[in-house]
Each structure stands twice: as structure tokens, then as C-alpha cells.
C-alpha positions in Angstrom: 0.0 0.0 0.0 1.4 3.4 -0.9 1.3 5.8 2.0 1.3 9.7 1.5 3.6 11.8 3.3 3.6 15.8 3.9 6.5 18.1 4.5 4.9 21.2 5.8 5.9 24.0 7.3 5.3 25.1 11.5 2.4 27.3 10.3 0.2 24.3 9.8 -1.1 21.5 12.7 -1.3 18.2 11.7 -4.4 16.9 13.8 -3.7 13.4 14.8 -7.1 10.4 15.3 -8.4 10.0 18.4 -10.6 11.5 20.9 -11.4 14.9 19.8 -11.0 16.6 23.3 -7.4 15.2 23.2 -6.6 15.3 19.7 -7.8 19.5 20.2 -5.7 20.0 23.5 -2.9 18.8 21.6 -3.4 20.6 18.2 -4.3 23.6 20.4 -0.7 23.3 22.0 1.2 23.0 19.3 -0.7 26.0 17.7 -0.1 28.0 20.6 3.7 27.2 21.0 4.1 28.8 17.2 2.9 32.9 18.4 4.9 35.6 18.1 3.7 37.2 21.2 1.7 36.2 24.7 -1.2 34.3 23.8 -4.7 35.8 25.6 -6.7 33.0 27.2 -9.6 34.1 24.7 -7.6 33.3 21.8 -6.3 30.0 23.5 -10.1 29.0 24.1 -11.2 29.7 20.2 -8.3 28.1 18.7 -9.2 24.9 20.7 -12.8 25.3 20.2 -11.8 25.4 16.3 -9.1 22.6 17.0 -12.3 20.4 18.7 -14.5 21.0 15.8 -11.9 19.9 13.2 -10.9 16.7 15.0 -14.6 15.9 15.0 -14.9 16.8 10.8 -12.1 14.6 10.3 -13.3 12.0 12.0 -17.2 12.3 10.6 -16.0 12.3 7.1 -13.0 10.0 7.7 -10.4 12.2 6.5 -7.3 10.4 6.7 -5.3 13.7 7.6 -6.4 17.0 8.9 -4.2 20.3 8.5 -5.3 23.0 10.5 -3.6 26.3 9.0 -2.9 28.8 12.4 -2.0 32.4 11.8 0.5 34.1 14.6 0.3 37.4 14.6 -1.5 39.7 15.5 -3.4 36.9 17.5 -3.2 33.3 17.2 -6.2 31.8 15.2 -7.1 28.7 12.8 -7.4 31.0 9.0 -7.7 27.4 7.1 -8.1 23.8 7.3 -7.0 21.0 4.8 -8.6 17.3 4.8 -6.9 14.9 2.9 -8.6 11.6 1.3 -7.1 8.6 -0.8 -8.2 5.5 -2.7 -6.1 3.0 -4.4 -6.8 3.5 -8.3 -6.2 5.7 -10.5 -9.3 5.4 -12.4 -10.7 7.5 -9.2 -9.1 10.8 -9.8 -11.8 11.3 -12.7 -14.7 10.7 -10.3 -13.0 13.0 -7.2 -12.1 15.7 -9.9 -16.3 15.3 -11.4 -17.0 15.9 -7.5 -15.6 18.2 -6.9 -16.9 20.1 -10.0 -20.1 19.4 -9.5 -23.8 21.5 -9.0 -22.7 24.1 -5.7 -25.6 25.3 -4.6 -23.7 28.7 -2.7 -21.3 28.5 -5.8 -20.1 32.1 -7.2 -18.5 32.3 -10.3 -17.4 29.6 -12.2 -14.3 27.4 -11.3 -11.0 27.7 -11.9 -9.4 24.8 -13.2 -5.5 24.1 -13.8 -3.7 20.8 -14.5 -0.1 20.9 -12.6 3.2 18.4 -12.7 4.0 17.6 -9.3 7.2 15.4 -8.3 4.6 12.6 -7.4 2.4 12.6 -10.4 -0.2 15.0 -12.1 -2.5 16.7 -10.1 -5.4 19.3 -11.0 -6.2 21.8 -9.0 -9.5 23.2 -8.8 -10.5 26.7 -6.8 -14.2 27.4 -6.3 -15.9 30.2 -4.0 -19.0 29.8 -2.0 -21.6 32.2 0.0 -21.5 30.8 3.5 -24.0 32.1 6.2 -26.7 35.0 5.3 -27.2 38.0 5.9 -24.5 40.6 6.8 -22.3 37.4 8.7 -22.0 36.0 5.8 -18.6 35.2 4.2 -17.0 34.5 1.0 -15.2 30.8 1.5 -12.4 29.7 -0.6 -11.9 25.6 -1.4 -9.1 24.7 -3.4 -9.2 21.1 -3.9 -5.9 19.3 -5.6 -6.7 16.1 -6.6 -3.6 14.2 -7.3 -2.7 10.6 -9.2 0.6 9.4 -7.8 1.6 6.1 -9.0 4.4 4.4 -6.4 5.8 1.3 -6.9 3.0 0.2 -9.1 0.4 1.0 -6.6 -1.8 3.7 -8.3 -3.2 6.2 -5.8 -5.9 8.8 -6.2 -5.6 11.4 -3.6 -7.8 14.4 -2.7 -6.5 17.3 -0.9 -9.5 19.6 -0.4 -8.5 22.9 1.6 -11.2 25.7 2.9 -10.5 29.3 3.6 -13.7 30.2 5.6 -13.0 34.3 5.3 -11.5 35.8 2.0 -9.8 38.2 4.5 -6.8 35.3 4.9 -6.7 34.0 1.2 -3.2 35.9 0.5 -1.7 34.1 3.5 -3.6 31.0 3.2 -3.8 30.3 -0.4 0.1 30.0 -1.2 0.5 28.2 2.1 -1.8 25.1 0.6 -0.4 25.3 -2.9 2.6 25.1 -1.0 1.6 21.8 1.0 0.8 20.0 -2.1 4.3 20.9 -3.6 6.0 18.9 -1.2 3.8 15.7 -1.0 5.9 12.5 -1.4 4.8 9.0 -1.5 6.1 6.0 -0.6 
């Protein structure tokens, strides 16, 4: 079986499995240790609230990783969040890249589609917006979703690498920083 690996930079959390209270207090920590300054017991308590709620996604939709993107100045806080899914088979990037493509029902704009040469294999990448909430708390979110066909070994792999960006305030930080976690994805 062909196993994905990141090389990421401190800015992002890698959320390990388990119980989501634990998997958050730890997330949280290693968040926290990454400030610039004196972290306010506020911003502790919504960037494990945040943590709590992404251990719980990944485990509801099985993700098998979970990135949690953390800015550190001026305050600590989670700006974006990367799952990451695989399936053995090639013949599966078609049907994740379809997906992910498909009918949005909060959809702006159409999507922006380009195909990309990684060191691992081809990959496309796909960026769509989308209204979330209503009224005047609404925000624009950004999902870039890289679907990637890496074939190791022999063993074809389909790989989906969908990241969000709930508020279009952080998409010039957050935007190169996941373009940047897909550059250095290795397989092995």
C-alpha cells in the first residue's frame, strides 16, 4: 500500500485520530507554541474550540489527515483547514475531480481549473468560491481542492486534498500556504 507523506511547514497543525478533546488540547498546544507574542486566554479557548471542531470533521468524514492552517500574529487563530482523502486507483481521480466540479448550490462564479506536474504525479487543482451564512455574517469561502494521481511502486493512488479558507480576508496568507503543502507531498 502506498502511504502519502507531507512536508509542511510550522504554520500548519497536523491533527492526529483519536478523541477529539485530546486530539484538540494537543493541536491547540502545538498552535499556541508557534505565536509571536503572549497568547490571551480568549484566543487559546477559540483556537481549541476550532481545533475540537476539526478533529470531530475529520473523523465524521473520515479524512485520513487534517491540517489546521494557524496564523501568529497579531493573534493566534485557525485561517484554514486542509482534509486529505485517498483511494487506491487511479481510475478514481476522474470521479474526485467530477466531484468536486459538480452543481454548488452557494457556488459564485465559475471554477478555476488548472492541471499541474508535481514530483509525485499530475494533479489538478480546482478553486471554487462559496456564500456561506446569510445576511451581513455572511462570508466569502475559498476551497481549493488538488486532486492528485501518484503512481508508487505500481500501486496507483488517487488522492484528494481539499482545503477551505472560511474568510477571504486570509486568502493571501492562506492560499500560497496550501499550494505550497501540495508541492511537497511524497509518496512512498
Amino acid at each position: 500500500m502506498t502511504e502519502v507523506l507531507y512536508s509542511y511547514s510550522r504554520a500548519w497543525t497536523l491533527l492526529e485520530h483519536g478523541d477529539p478533546e485530546m486530539v484538540a488540547d494537543l493541536a491547540t498546544s502545538e498552535a499556541v507554541a508557534q505565536a509571536q507574542q503572549k497568547v490571551t486566554r480568549r484566543e487559546r479557548s477559540s483556537v481549541r474550540s476550532r481545533m475540537e471542531d476539526l478533529a470531530r470533521l475529520q473523523d465524521e468524514v473520515r479524512a485520513e489527515s487534517c491540517f489546521a492552517l494557524c496564523s501568529t500574529t497579531p493573534r493566534v487563530q485557525v485561517i484554514a483547514y486542509t482534509l486529505v482523502h485517498s483511494s487506491p486507483g487511479a481510475h478514481l481521480v476522474d470521479e474526485f475531480v467530477e466531484s468536486a466540479l459538480a452543481s454548488r448550490p452557494s457556488g459564485l462564479g465559475d471554477a478555476d481549473v488548472s492541471r499541474h506536474q508535481l514530483a509525485v504525479g499530475e494533479a489538478t487543482r480546482i478553486l471554487t468560491h462559496e456564500r456561506i451564512g446569510e445576511g451581513r455574517k455572511s462570508s466569502l469561502q475559498t476551497i481549493v481542492r488538488w486532486i492528485i494521481r501518484i503512481d508508487s511502486h505500481g500501486h496507483d493512488l488517487a488522492v484528494a486534498q481539499s482545503s477551505f479558507i472560511p474568510d477571504e480576508l486570509y486568502l493571501p496568507v492562506a492560499l500560497p500556504m496550501i499550494d505550497r503543502l501540495v508541492q511537497d507531498v511524497s509518496a512512498r
